[in-house]
VOZA-34854 format. One record per residue (C-alpha): residue number from 1; residue in three letters; y negated, z, x negated. Coordinates in nm, 4 decimals. Layout:
REM residues N
+-----+------+----------+----------+----------+
| seq | type |        v |        w |        u |
+-----+------+----------+----------+----------+
| NUM |  ALA |        Y |        Z |        X |
...
+-----+------+----------+----------+----------+
***
This chain:
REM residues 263
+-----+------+----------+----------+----------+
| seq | type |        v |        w |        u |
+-----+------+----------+----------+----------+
|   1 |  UNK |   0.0000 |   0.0000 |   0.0000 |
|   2 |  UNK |  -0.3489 |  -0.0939 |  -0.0899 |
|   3 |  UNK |  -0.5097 |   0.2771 |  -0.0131 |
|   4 |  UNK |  -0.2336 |   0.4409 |  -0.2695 |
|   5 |  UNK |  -0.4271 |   0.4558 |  -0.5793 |
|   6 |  UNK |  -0.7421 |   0.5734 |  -0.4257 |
|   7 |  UNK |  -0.5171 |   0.8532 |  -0.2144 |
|   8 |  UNK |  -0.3361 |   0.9605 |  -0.5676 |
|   9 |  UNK |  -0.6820 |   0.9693 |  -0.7367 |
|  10 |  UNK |  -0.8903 |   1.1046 |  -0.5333 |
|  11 |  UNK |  -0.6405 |   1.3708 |  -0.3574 |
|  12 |  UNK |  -0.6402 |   1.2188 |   0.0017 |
|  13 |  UNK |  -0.4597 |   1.2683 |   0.2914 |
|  14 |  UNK |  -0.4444 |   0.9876 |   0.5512 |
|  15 |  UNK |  -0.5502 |   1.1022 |   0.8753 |
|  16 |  UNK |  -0.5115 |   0.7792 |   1.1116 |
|  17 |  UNK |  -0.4582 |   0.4270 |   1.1307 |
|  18 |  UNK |  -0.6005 |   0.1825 |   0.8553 |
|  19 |  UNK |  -0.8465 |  -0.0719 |   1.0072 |
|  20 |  UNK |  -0.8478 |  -0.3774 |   0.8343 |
|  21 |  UNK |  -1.1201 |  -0.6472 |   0.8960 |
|  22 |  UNK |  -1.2450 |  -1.0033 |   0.7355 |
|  23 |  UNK |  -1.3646 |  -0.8184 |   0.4656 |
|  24 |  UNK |  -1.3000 |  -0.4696 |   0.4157 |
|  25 |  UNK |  -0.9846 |  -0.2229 |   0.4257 |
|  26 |  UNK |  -1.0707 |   0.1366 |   0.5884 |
|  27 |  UNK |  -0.8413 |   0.4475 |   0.5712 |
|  28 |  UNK |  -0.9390 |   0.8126 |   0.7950 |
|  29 |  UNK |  -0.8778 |   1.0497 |   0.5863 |
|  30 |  UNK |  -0.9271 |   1.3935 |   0.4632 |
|  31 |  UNK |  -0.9658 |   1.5632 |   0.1154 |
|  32 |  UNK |  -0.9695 |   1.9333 |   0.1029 |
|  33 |  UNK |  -0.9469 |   1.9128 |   0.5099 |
|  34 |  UNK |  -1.2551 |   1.7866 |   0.5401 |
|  35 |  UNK |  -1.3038 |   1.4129 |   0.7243 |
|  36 |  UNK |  -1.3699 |   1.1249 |   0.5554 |
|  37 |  UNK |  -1.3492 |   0.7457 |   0.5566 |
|  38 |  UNK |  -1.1654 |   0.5594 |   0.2423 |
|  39 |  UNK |  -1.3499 |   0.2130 |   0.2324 |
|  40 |  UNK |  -1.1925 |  -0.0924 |  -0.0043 |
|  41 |  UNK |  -1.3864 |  -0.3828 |  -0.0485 |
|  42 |  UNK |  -1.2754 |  -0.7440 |  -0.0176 |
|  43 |  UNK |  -1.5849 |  -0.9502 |  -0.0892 |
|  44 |  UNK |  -1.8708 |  -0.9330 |  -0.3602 |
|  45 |  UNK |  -2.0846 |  -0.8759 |  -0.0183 |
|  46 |  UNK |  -1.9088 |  -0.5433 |   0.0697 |
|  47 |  UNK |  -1.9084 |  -0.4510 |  -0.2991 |
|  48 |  UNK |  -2.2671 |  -0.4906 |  -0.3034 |
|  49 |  UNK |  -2.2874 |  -0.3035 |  -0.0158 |
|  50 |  UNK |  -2.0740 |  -0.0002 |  -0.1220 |
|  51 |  UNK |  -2.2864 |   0.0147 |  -0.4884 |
|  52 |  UNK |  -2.6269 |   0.0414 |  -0.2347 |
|  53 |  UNK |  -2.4915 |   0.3282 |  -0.0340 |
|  54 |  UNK |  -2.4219 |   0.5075 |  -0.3241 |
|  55 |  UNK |  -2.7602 |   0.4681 |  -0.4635 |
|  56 |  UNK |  -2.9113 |   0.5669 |  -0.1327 |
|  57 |  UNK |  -2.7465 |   0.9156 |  -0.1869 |
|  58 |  UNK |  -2.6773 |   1.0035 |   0.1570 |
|  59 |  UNK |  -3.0845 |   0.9737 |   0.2364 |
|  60 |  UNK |  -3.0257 |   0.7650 |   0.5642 |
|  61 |  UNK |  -2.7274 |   0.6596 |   0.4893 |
|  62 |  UNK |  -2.3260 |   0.8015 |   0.4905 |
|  63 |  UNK |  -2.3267 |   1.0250 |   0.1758 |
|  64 |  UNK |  -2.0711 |   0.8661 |  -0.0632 |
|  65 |  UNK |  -1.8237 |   1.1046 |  -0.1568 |
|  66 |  UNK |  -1.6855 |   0.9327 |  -0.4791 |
|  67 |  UNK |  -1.6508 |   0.5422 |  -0.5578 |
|  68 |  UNK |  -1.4739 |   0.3324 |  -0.8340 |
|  69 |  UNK |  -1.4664 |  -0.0597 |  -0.8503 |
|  70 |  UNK |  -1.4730 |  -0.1670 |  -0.5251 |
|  71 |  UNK |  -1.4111 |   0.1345 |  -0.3447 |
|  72 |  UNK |  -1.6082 |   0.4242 |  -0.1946 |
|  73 |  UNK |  -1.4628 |   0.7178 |   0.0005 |
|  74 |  UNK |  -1.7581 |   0.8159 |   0.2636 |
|  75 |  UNK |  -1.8058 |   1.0906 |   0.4367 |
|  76 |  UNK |  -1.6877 |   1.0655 |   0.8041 |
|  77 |  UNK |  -1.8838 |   1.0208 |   1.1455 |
|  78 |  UNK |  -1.8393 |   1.3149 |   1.4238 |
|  79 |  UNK |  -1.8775 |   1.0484 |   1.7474 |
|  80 |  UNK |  -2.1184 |   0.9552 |   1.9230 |
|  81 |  UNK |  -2.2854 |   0.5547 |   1.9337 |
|  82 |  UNK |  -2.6221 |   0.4006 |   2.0041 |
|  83 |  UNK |  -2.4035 |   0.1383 |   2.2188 |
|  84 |  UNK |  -2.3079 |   0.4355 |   2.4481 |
|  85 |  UNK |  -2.6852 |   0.5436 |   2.4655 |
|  86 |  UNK |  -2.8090 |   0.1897 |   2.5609 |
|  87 |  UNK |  -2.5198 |   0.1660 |   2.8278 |
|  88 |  UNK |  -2.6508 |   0.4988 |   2.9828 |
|  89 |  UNK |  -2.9842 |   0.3386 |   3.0264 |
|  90 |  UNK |  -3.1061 |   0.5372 |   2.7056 |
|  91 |  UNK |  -3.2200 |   0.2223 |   2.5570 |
|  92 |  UNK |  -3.5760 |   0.3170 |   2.4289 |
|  93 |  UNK |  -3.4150 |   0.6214 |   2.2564 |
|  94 |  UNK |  -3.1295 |   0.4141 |   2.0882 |
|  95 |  UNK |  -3.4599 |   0.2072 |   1.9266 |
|  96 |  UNK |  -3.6095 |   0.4891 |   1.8330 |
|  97 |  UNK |  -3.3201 |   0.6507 |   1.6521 |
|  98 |  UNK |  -3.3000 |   0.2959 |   1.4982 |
|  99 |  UNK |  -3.6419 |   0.2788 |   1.3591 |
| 100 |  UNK |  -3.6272 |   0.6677 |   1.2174 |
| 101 |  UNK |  -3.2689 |   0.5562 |   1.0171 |
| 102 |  UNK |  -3.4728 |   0.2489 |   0.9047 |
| 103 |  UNK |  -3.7571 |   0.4368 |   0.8054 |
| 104 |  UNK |  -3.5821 |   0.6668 |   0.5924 |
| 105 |  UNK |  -3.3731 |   0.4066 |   0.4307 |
| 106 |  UNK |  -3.6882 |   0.2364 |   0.3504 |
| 107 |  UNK |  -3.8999 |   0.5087 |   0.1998 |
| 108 |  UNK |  -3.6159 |   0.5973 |  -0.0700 |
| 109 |  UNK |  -3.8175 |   0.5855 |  -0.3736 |
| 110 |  UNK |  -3.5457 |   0.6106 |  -0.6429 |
| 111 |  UNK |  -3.5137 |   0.3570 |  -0.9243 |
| 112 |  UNK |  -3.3395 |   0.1361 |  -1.0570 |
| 113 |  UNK |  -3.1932 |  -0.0183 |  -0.7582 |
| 114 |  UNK |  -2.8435 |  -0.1536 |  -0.7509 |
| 115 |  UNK |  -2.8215 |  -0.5717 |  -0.7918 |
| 116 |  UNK |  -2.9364 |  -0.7617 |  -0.4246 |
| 117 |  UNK |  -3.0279 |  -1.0902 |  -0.2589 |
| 118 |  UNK |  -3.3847 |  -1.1792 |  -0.2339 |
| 119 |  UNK |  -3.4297 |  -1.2848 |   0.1443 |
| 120 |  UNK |  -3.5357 |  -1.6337 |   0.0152 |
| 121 |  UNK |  -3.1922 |  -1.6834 |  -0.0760 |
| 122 |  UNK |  -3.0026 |  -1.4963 |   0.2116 |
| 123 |  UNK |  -3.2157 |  -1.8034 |   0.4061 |
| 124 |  UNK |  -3.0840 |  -2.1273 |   0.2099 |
| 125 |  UNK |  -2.8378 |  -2.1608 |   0.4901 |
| 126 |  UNK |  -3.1074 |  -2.2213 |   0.7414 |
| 127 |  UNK |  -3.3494 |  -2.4305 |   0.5134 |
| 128 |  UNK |  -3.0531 |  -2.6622 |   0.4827 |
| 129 |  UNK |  -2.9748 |  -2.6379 |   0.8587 |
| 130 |  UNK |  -3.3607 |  -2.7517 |   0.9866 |
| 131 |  UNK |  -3.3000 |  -3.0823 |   0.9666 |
| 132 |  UNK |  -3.0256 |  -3.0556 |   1.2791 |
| 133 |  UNK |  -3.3626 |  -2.9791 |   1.4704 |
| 134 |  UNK |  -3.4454 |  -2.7912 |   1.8096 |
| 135 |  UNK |  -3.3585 |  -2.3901 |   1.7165 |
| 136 |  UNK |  -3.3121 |  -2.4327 |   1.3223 |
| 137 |  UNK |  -3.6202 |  -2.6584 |   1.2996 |
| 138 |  UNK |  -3.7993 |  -2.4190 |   1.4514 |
| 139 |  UNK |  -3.6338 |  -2.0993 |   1.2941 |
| 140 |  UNK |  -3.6216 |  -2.2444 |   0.9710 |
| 141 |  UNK |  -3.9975 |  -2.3185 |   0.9625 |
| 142 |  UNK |  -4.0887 |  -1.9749 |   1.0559 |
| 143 |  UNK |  -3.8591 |  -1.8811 |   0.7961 |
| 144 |  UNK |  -4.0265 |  -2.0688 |   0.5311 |
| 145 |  UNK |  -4.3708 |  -1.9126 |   0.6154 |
| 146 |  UNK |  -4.2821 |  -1.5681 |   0.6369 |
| 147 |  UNK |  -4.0796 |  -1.6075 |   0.2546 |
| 148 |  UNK |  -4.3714 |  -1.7700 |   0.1426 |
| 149 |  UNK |  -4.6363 |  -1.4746 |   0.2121 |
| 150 |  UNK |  -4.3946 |  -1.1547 |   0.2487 |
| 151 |  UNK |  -4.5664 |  -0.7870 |   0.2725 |
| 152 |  UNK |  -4.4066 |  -0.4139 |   0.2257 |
| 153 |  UNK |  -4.1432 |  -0.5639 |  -0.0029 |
| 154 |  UNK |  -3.8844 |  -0.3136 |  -0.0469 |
| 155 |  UNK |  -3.4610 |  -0.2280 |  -0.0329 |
| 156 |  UNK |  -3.3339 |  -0.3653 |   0.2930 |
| 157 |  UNK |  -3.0073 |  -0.2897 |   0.4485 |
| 158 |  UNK |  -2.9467 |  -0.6019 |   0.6063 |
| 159 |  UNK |  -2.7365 |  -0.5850 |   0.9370 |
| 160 |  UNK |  -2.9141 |  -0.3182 |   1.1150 |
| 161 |  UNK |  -2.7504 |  -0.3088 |   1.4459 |
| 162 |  UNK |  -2.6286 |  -0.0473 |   1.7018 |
| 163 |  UNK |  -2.2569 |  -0.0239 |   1.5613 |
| 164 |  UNK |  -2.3712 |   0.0284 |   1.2163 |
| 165 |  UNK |  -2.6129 |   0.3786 |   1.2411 |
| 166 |  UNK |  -2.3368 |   0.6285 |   1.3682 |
| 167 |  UNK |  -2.3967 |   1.0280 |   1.4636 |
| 168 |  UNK |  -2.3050 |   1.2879 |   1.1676 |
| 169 |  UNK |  -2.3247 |   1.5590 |   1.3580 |
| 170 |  UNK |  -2.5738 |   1.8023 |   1.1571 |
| 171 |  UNK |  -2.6557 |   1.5100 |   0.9251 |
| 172 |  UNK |  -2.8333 |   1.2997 |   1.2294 |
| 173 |  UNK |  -2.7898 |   0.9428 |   1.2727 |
| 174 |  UNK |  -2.7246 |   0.7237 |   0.9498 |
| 175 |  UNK |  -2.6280 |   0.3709 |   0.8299 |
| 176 |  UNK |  -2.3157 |   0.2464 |   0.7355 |
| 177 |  UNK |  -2.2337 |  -0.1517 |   0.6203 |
| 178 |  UNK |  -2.5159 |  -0.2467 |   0.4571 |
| 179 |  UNK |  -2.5652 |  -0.6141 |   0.2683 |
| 180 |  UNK |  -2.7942 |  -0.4922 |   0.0288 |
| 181 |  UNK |  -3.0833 |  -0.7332 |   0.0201 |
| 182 |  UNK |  -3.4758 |  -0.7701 |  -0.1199 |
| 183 |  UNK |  -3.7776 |  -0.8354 |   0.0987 |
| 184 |  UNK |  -3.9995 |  -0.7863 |   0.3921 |
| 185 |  UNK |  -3.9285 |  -0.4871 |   0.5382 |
| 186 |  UNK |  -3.9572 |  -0.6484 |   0.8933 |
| 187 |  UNK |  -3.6695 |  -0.8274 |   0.8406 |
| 188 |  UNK |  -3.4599 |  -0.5338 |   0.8739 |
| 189 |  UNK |  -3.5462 |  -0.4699 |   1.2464 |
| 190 |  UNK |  -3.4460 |  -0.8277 |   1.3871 |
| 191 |  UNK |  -3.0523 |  -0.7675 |   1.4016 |
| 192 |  UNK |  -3.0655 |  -0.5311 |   1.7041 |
| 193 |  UNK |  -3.2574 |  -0.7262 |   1.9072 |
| 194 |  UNK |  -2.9143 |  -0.8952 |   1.9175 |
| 195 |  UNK |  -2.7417 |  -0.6171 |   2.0370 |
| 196 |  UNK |  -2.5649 |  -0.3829 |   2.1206 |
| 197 |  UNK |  -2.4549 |  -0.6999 |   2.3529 |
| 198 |  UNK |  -2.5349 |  -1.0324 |   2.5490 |
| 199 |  UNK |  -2.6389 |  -0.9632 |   2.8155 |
| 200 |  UNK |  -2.8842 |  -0.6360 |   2.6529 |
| 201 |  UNK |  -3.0295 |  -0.8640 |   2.4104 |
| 202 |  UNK |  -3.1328 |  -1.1838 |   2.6752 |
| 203 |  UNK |  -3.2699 |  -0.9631 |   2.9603 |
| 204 |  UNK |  -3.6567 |  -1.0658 |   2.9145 |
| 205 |  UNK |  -3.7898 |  -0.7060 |   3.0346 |
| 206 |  UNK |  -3.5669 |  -0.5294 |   2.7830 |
| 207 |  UNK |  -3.6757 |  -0.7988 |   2.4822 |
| 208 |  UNK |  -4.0684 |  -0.7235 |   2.5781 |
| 209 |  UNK |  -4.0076 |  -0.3468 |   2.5734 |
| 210 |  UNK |  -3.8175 |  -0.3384 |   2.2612 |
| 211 |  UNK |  -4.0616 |  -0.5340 |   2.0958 |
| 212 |  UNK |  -4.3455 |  -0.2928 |   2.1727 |
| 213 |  UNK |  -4.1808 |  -0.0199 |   2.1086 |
| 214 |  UNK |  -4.0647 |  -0.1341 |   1.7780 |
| 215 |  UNK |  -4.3260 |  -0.2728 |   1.6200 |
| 216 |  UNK |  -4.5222 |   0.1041 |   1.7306 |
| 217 |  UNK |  -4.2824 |   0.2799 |   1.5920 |
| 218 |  UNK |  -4.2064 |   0.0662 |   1.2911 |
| 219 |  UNK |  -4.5658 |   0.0249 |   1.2548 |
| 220 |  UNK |  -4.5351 |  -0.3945 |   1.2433 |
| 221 |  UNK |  -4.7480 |  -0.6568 |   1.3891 |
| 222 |  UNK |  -4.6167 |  -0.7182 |   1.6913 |
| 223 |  UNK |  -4.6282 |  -1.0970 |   1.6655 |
| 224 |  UNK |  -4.4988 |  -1.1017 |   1.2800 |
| 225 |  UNK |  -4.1670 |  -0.9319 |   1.4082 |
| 226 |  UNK |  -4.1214 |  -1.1836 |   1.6735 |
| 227 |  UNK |  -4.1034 |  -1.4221 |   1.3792 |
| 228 |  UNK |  -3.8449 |  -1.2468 |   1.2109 |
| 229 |  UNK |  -3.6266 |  -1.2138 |   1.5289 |
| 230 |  UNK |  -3.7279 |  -1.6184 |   1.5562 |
| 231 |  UNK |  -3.5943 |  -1.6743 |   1.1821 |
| 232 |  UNK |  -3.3380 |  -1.4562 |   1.2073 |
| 233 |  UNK |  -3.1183 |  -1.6083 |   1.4922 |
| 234 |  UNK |  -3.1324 |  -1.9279 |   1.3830 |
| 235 |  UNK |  -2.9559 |  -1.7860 |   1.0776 |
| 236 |  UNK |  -2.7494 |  -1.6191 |   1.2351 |
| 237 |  UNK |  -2.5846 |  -1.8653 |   1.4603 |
| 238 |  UNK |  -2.4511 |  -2.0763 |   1.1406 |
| 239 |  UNK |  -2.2288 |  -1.7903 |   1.0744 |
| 240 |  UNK |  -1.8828 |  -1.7437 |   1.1883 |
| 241 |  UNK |  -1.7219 |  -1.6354 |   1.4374 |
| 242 |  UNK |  -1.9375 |  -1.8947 |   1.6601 |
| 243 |  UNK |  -1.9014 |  -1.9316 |   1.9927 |
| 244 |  UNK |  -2.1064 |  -2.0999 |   2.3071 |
| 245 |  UNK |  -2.1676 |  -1.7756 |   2.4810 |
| 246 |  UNK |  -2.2902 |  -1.6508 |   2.1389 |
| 247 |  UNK |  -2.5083 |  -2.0268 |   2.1035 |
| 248 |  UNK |  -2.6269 |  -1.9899 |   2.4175 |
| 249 |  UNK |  -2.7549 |  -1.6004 |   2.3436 |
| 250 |  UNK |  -2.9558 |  -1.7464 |   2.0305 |
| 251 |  UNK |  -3.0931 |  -1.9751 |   2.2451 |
| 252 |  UNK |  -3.1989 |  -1.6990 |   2.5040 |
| 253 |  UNK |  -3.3455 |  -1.4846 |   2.2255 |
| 254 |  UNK |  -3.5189 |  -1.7761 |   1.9985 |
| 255 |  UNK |  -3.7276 |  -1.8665 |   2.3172 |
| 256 |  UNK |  -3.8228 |  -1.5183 |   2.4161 |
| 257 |  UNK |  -3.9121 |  -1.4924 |   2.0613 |
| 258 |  UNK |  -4.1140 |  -1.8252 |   2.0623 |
| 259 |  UNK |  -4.3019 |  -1.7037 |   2.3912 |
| 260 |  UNK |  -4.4382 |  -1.3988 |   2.1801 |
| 261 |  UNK |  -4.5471 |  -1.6018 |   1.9122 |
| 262 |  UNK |  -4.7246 |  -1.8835 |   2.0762 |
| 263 |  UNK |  -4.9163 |  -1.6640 |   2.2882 |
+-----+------+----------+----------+----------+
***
C-alpha cells in the first residue's frame, strides 16, 4: 500500500477509508489518538500545493503536522461545511466566513515563499482559447487587461471555493487544496461565485448580493471583481471534467458578470 511508509514513519494509525482522487491519495488517520488526514500527492500541482500549506503554518490554513517529498499529514477537520450553510439559506454568512479565511491567508507576511505560478501563466490556456470567440474572446480579453495592470500582488491560494475552507472546531474555518499561485489578490475570490452549486451560482439575485457583499468585505472594486469572475470562467470551462450543464453555467455566470461590467 501506498500510505505504508508514511504510517511506519510517522507512527499512524488508519482511522477510515482512503479516498483516492485524479490527483491525490488521502488516508484518516490518527497519531497519538489525535485526528488527522495523511495526504500523498500525485501531480507537481498538489505538490506545490502541499509545500504552500506548510509555509502558511496553520495561519488560515490546516496546520501541517509533518511533510516529506510529496506528502503532508494535516491536521483533521471536526465537520461542519459552508455548502451546508448556503443550503440553509445562510448564504451571506458562508461569504463572509470565505472572505475572513481569504483575508488571513492573504496577510501572511512570512518570507521566502515556496515556488508558484504567476497568474499570467495560470491564463495561457485562455489566451490561446480567444480565438474560438463568444465567452473566451470575451474572458480572455478581460484577462489580458487585468494581467497587464495587476494591484495588491500577493500569495494566492487558487481554488477558493465552499468545499475547500472546512470547520476546525476551536481553530475556525481554514483552507485546504490550495494551487499555490502569484498575483492579484482579487483573483482569489472568483471561484465561489461558482459554487457551492449550479443552480446557487446562476440565480441573478444571489450573484448581485454576493458581489456586494464581497467586494465590502474584501474591500475590492466592485466592478474589477466582476472582471475576475468574467476571466475566470472562461478559464475554467477549458478544464476537465466538462460538461453542458457545466457550459451552460459559465455561460449563466460570464453574462451576469458582463452586465456588472458594462454598466
Amino acid at each position: 500500500m501506498r500510505f505504508d511508509v508514511y504510517l511506519d514513519a510517522w507512527g499512524l494509525l488508519p482511522d477510515g477509508e482512503p479516498i483516492y482522487t485524479h490527483s491525490s491519495d488521502l488516508l484518516p488517520v490518527r497519531r497519538n489518538g489525535e485526528p488527522a488526514m495523511l495526504k500523498i500527492a500525485r501531480s507537481e500541482e498538489e505538490q506545490r500545493g502541499n509545500r504552500l500549506m506548510a509555509w502558511w503554518n496553520g495561519n488560515g490554513a490546516a496546520r501541517v503536522l509533518a511533510h516529506r517529498d510529496g506528502a503532508v499529514l494535516l491536521e483533521r477537520a471536526s465537520g461542519g461545511s459552508l455548502v451546508d450553510l448556503c443550503r440553509d439559506g445562510r448564504d451571506d454568512e458562508a461569504s463572509r466566513i470565505i472572505c475572513a479565511t481569504v483575508a488571513t491567508l492573504h496577510g501572511i507576511g512570512a518570507s521566502d515563499p515556496p515556488d508558484l505560478v504567476p497568474l499570467k501563466v495560470w491564463f495561457r490556456d485562455l489566451e490561446e482559447a480567444a480565438g474560438r470567440g463568444g465567452i473566451f474572446a470575451r474572458a480572455a480579453a478581460t484577462a489580458r487587461t487585468l494581467l497587464g495592470a495587476p494591484s495588491d500582488e500577493t500569495v494566492l491560494h487558487g481554488d477558493i471555493h465552499h468545499g475547500n475552507i472546512l470547520d476546525f472546531a476551536d481553530r475556525g474555518w481554514l483552507a485546504i487544496d490550495p494551487k499555490g499561485l502569484l498575483g492579484e489578490r482579487g483573483f482569489d475570490y472568483a471561484n465561489l461565485f461558482c459554487n457551492p452549486d449550479d443552480e446557487t451560482a446562476t440565480d441573478p439575485a444571489t450573484f448581485r448580493r454576493r458581489l456586494s457583499l464581497i467586494a465590502t468585505e474584501a474591500g475590492l472594486d466592485r466592478r474589477r471583481l466582476a472582471c475576475w469572475i468574467l476571466a475566470w470562467v472562461g478559464l475554467s470551462v477549458l478544464w476537465p471534467p466538462s460538461n453542458p450543464k457545466r457550459t451552460e453555467t459559465v455561460r449563466c455566470l460570464s453574462e451576469l458578470a458582463a452586465t456588472e461590467i458594462d454598466q
